[in-house]
PDB file with one MODEL, atoms N, CA, C and O in Angstrom:
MODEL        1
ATOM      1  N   UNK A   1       4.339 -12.138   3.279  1.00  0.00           N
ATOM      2  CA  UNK A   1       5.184 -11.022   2.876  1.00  0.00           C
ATOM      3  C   UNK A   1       4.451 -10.114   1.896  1.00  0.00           C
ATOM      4  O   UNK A   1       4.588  -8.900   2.046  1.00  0.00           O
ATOM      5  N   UNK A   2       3.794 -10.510   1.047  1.00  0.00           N
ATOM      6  CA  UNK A   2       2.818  -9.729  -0.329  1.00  0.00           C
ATOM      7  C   UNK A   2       2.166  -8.736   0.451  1.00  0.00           C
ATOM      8  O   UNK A   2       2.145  -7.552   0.115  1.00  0.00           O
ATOM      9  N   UNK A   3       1.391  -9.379   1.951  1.00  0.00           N
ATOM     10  CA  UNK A   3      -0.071  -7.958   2.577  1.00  0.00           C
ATOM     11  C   UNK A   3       1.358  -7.451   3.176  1.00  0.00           C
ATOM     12  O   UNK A   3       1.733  -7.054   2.073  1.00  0.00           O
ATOM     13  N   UNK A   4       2.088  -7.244   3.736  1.00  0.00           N
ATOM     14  CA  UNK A   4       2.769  -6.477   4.233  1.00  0.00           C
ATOM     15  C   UNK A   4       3.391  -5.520   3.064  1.00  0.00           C
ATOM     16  O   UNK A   4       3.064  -4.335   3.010  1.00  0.00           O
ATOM     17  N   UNK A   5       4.233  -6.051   2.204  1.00  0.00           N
ATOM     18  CA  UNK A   5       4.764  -4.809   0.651  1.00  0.00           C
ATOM     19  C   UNK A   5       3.604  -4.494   0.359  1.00  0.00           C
ATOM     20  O   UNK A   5       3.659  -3.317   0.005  1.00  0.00           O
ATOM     21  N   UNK A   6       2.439  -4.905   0.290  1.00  0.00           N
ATOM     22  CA  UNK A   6       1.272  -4.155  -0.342  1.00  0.00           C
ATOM     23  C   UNK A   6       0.677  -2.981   0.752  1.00  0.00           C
ATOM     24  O   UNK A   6       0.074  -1.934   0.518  1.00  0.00           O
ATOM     25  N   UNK A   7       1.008  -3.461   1.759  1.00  0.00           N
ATOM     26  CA  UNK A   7       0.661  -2.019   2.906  1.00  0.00           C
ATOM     27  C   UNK A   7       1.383  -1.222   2.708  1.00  0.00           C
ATOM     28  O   UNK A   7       1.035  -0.044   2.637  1.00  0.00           O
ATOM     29  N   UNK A   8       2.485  -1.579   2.572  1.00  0.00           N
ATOM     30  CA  UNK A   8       3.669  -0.295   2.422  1.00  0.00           C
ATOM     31  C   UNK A   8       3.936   0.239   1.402  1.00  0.00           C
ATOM     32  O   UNK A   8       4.565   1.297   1.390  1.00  0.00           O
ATOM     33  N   UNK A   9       3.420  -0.515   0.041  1.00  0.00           N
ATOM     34  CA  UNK A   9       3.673  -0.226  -1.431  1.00  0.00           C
ATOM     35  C   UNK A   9       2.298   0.890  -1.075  1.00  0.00           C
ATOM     36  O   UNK A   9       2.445   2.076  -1.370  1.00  0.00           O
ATOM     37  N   UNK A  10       1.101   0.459  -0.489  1.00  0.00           N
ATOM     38  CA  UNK A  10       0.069   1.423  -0.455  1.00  0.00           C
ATOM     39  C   UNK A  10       0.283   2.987  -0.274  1.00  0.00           C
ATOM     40  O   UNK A  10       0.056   3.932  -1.029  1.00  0.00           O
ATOM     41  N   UNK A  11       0.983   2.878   1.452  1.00  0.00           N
ATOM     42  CA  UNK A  11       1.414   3.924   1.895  1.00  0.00           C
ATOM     43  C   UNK A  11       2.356   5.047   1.283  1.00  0.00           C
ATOM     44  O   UNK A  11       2.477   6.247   1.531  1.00  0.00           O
ATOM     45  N   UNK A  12       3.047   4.089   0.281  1.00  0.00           N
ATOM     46  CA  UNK A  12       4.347   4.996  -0.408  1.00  0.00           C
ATOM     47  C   UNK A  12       3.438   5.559  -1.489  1.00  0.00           C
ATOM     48  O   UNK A  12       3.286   6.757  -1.729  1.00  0.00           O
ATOM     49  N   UNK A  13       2.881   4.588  -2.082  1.00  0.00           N
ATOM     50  CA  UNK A  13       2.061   4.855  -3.489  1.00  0.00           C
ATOM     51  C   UNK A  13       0.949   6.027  -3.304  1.00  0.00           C
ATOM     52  O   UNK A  13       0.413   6.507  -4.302  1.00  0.00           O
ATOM     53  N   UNK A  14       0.692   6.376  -2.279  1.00  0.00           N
ATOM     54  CA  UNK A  14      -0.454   7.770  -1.582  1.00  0.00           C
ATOM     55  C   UNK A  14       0.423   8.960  -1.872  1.00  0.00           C
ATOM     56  O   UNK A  14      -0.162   9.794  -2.565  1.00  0.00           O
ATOM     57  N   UNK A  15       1.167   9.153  -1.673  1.00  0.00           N
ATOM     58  CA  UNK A  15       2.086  10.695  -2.611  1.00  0.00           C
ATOM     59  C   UNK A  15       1.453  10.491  -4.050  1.00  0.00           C
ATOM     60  O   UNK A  15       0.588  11.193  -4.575  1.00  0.00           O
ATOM     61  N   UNK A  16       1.736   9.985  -4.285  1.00  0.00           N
ATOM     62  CA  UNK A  16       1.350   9.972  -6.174  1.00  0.00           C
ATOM     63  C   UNK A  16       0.165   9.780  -6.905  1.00  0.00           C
ATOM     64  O   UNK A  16       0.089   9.517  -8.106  1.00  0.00           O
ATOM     65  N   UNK A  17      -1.343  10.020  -5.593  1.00  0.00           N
ATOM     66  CA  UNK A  17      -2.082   9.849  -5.653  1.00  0.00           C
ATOM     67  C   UNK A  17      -3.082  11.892  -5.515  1.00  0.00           C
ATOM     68  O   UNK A  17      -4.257  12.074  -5.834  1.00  0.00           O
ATOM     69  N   UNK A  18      -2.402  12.684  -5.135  1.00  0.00           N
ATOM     70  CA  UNK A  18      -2.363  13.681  -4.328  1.00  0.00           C
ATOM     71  C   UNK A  18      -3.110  14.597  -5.297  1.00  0.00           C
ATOM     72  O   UNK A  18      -2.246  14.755  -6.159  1.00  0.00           O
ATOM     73  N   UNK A  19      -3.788  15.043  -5.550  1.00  0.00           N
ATOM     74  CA  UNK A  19      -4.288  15.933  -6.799  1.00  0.00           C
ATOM     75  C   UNK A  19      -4.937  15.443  -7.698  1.00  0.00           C
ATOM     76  O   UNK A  19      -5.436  15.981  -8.687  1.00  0.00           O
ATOM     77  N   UNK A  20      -4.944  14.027  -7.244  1.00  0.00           N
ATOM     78  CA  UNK A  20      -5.552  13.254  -8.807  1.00  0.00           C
ATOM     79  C   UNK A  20      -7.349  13.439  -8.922  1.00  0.00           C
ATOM     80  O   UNK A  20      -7.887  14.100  -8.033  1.00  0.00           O
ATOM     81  N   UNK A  21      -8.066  12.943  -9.835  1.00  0.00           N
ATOM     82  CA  UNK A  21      -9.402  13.245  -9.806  1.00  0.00           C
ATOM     83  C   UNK A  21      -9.443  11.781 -10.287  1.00  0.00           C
ATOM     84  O   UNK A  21      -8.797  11.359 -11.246  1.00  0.00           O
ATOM     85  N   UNK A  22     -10.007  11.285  -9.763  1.00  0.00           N
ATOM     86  CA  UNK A  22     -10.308   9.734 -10.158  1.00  0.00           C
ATOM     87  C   UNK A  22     -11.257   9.566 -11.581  1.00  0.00           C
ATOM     88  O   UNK A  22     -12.482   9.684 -11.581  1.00  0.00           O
ATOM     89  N   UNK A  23     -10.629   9.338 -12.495  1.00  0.00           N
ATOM     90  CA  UNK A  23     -11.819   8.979 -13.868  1.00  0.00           C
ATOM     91  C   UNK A  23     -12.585   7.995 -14.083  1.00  0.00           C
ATOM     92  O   UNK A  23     -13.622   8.011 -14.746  1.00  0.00           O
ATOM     93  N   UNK A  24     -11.823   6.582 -13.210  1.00  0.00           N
ATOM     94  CA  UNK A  24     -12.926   5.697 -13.518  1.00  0.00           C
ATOM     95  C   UNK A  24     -13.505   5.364 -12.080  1.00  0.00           C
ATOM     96  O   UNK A  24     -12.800   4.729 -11.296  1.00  0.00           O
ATOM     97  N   UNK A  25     -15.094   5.885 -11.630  1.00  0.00           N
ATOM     98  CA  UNK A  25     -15.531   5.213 -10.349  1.00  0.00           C
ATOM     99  C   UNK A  25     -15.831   4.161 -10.258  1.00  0.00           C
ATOM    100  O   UNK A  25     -15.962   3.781  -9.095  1.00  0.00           O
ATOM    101  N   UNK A  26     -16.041   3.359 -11.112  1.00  0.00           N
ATOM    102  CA  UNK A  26     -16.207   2.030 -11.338  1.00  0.00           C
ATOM    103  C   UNK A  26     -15.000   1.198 -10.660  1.00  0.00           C
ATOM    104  O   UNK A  26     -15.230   0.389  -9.762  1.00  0.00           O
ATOM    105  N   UNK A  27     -13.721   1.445 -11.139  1.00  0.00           N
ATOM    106  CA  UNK A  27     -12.622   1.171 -10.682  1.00  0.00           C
ATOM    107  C   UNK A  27     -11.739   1.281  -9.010  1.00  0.00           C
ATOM    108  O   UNK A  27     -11.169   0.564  -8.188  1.00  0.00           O
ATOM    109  N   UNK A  28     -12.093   2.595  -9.237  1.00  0.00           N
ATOM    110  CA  UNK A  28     -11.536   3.045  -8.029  1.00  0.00           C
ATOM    111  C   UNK A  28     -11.887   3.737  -7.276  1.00  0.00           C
ATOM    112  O   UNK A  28     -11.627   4.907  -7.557  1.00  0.00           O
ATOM    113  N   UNK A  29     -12.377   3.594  -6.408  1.00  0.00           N
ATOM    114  CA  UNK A  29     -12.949   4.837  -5.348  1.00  0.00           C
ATOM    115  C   UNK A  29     -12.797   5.443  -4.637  1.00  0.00           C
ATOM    116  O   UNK A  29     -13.538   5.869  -3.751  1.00  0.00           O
ATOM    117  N   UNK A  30     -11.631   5.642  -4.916  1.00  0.00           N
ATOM    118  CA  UNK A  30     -11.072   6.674  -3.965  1.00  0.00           C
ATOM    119  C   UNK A  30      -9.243   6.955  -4.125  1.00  0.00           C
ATOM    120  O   UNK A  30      -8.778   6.373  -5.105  1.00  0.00           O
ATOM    121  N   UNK A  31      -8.511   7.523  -3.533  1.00  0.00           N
ATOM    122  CA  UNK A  31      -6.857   7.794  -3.426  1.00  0.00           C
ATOM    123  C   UNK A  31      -6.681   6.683  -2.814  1.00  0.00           C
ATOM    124  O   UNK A  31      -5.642   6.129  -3.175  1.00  0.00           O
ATOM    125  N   UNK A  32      -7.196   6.193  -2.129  1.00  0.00           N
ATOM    126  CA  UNK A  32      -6.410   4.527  -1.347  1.00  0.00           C
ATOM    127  C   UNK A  32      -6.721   3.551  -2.509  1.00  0.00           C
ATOM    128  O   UNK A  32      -5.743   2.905  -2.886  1.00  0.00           O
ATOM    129  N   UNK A  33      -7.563   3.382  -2.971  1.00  0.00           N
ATOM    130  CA  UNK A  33      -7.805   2.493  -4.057  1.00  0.00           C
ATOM    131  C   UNK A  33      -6.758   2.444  -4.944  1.00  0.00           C
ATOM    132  O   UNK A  33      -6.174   1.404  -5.249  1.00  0.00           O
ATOM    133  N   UNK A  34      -6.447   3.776  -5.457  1.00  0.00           N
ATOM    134  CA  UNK A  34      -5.837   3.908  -6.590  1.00  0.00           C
ATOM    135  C   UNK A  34      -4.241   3.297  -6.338  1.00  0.00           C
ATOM    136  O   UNK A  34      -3.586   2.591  -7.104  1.00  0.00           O
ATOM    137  N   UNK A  35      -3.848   3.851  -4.933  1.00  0.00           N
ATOM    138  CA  UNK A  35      -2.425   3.971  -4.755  1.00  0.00           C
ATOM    139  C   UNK A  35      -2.836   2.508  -4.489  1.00  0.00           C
ATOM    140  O   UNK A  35      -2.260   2.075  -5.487  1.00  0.00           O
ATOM    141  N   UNK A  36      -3.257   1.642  -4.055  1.00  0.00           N
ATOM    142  CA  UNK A  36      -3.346   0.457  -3.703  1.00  0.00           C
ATOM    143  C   UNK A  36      -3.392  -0.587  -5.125  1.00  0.00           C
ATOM    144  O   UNK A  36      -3.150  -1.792  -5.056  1.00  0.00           O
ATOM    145  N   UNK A  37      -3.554  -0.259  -5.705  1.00  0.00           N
ATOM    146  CA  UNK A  37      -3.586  -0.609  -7.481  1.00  0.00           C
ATOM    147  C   UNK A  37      -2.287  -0.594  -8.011  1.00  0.00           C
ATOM    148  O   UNK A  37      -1.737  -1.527  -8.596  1.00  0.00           O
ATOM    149  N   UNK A  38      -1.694   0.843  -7.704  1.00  0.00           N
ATOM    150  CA  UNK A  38      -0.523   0.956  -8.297  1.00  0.00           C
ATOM    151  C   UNK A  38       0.652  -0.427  -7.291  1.00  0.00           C
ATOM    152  O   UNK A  38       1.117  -1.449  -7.796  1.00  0.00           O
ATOM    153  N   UNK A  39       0.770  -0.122  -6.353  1.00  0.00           N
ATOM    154  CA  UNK A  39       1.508  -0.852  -5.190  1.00  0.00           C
ATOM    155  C   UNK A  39       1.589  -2.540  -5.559  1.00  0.00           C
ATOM    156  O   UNK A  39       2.569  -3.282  -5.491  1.00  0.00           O
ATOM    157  N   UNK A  40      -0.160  -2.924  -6.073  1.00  0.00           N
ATOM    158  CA  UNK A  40      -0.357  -4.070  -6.137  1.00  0.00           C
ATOM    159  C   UNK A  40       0.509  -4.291  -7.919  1.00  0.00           C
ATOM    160  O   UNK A  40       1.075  -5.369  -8.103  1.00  0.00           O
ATOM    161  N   UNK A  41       0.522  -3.575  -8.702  1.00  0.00           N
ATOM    162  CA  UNK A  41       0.834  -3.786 -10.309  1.00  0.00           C
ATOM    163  C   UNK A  41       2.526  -3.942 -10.331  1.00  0.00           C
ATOM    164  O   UNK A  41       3.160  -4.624 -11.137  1.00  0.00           O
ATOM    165  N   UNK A  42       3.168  -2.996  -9.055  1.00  0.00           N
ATOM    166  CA  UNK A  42       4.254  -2.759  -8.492  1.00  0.00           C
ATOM    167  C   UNK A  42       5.037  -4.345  -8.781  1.00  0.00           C
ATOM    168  O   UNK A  42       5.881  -4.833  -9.532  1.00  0.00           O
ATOM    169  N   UNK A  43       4.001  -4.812  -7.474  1.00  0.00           N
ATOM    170  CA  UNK A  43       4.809  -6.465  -6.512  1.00  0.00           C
ATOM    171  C   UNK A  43       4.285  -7.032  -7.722  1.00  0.00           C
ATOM    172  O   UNK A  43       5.008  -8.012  -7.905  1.00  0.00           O
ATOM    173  N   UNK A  44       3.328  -6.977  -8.786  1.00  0.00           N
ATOM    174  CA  UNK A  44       2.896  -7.999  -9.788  1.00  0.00           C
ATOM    175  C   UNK A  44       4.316  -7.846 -10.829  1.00  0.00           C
ATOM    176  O   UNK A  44       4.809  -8.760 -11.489  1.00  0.00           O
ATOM    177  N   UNK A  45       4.560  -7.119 -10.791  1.00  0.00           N
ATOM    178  CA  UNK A  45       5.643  -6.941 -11.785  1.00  0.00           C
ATOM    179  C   UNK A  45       7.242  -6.921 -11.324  1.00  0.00           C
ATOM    180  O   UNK A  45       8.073  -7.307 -12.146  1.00  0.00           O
ATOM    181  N   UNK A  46       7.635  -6.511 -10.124  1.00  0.00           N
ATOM    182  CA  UNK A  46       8.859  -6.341  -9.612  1.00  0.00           C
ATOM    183  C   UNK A  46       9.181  -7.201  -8.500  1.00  0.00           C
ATOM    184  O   UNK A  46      10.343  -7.422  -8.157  1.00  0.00           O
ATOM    185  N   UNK A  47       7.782  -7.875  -7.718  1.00  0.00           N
ATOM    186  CA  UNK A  47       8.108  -8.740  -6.543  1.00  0.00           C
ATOM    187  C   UNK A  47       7.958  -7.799  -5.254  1.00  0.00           C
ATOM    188  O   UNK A  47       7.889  -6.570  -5.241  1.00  0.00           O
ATOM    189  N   UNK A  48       7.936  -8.439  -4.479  1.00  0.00           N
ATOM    190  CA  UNK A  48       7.534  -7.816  -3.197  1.00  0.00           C
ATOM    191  C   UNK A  48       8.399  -7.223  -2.645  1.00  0.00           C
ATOM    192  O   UNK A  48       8.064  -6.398  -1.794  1.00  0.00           O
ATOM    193  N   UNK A  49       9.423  -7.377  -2.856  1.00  0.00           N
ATOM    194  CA  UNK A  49      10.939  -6.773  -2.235  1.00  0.00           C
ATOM    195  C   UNK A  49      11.335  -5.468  -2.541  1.00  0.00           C
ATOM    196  O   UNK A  49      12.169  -4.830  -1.899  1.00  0.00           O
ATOM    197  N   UNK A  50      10.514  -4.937  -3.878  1.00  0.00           N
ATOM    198  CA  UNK A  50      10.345  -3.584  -4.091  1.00  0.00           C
ATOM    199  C   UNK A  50       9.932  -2.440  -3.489  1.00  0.00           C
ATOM    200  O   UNK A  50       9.873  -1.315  -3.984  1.00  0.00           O
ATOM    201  N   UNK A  51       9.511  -2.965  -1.853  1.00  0.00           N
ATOM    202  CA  UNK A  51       8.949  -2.271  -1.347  1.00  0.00           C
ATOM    203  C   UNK A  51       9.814  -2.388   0.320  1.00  0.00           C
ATOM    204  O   UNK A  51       9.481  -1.734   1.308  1.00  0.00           O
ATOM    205  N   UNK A  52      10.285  -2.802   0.296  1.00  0.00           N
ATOM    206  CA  UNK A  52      11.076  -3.675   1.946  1.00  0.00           C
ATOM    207  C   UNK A  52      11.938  -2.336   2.106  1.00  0.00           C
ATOM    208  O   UNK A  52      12.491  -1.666   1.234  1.00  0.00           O
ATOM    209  N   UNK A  53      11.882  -2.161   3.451  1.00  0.00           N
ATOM    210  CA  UNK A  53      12.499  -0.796   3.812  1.00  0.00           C
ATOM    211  C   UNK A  53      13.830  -0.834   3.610  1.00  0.00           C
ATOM    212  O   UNK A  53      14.473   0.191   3.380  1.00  0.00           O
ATOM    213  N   UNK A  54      14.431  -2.170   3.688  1.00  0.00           N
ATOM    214  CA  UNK A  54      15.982  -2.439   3.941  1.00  0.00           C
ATOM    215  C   UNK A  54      16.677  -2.753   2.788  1.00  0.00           C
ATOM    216  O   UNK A  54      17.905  -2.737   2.700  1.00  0.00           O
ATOM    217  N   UNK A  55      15.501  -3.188   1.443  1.00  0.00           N
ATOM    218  CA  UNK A  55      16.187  -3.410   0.207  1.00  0.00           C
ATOM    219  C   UNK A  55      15.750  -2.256  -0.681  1.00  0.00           C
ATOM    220  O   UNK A  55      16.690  -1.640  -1.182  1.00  0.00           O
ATOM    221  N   UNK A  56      14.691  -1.887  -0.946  1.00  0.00           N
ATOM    222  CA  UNK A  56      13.565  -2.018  -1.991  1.00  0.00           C
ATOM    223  C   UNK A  56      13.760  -0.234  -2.099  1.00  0.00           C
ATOM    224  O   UNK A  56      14.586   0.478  -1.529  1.00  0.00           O
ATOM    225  N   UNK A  57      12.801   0.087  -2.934  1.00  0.00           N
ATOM    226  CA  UNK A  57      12.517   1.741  -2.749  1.00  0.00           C
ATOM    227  C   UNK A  57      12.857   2.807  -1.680  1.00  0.00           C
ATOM    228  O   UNK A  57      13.492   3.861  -1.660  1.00  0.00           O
ATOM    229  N   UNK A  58      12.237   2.154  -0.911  1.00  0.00           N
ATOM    230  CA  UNK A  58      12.853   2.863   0.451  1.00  0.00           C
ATOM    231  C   UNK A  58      13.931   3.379   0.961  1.00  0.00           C
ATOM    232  O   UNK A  58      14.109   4.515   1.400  1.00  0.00           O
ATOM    233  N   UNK A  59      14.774   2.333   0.871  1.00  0.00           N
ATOM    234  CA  UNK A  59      16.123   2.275   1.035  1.00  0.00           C
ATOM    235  C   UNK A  59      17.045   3.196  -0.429  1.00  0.00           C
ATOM    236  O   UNK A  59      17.934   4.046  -0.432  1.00  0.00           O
ATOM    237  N   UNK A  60      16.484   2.681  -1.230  1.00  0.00           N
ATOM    238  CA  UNK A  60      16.893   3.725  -2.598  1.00  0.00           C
ATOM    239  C   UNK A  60      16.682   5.024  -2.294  1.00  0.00           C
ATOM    240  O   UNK A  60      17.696   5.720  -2.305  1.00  0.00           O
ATOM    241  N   UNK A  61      15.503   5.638  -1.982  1.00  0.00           N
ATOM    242  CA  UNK A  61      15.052   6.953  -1.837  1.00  0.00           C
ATOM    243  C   UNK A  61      15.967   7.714  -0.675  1.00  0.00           C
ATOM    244  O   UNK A  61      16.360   8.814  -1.065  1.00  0.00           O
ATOM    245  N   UNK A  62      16.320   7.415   0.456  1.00  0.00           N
ATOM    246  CA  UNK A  62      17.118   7.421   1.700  1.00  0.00           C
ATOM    247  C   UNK A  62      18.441   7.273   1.242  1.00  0.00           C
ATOM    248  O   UNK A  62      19.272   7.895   1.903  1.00  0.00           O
ATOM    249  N   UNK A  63      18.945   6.488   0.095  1.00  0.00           N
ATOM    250  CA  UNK A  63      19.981   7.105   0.040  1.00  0.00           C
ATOM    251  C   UNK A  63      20.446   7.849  -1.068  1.00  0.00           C
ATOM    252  O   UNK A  63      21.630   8.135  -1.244  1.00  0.00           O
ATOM    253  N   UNK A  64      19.357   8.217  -1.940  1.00  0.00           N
ATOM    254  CA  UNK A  64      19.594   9.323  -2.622  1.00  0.00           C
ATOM    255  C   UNK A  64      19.265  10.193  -2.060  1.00  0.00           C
ATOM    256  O   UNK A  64      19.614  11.073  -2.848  1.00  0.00           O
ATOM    257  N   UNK A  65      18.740  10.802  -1.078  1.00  0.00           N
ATOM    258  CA  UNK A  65      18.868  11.973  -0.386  1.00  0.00           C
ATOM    259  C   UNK A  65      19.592  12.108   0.640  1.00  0.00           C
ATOM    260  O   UNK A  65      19.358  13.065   1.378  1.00  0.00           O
ATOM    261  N   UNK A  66      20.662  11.189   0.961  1.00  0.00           N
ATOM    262  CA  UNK A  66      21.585  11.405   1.352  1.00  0.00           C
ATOM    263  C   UNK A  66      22.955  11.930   0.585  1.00  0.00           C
ATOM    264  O   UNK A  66      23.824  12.552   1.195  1.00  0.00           O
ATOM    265  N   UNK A  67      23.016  11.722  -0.326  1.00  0.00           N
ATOM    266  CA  UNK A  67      23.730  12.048  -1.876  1.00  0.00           C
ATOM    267  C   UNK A  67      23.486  13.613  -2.056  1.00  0.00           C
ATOM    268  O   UNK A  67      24.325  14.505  -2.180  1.00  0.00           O
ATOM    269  N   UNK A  68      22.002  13.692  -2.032  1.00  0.00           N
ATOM    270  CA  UNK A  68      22.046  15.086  -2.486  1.00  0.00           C
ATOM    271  C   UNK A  68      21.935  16.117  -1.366  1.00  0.00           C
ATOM    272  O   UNK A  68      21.154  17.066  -1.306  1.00  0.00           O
ATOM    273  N   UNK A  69      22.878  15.741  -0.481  1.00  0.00           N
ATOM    274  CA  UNK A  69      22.722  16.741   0.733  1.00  0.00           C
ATOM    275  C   UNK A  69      24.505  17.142   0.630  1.00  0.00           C
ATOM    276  O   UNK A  69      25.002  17.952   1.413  1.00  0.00           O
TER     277      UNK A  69
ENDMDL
END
């Protein structure tokens, strides 16, 4: 379950990656790296379920924009 929320924590976590200039190359090399960092600090801290389409963010985001329609 972790490589799967971490694919998808990846994928979500790439918006918030968009403009950035990476400061440390040592660290990260690139926008997948980074968002892949964040995704991973995500499930380290909130669990993997934070990311599940049917519980997690996803599902939050979908229905707050259903709200604001």
């Amino acid at each position: 379950m972790k490589s799967k929320a971490l694919k998808q924590g990846t994928k979500i976590e790439m918006e918030h990656t968009k403009g950035k200039k990476i400061q440390d190359k040592k660290r990260s090399k690139n926008r997948t790296d980074l968002a892949r960092k964040i995704a991973k600090d995500h499930i380290d801290e909130l669990g993997a379920q934070y990311y599940d389409p049917k519980k997690g963010l996803p599902a939050l985001e979908k229905k707050l924009k259903k709200k604001s329609k």
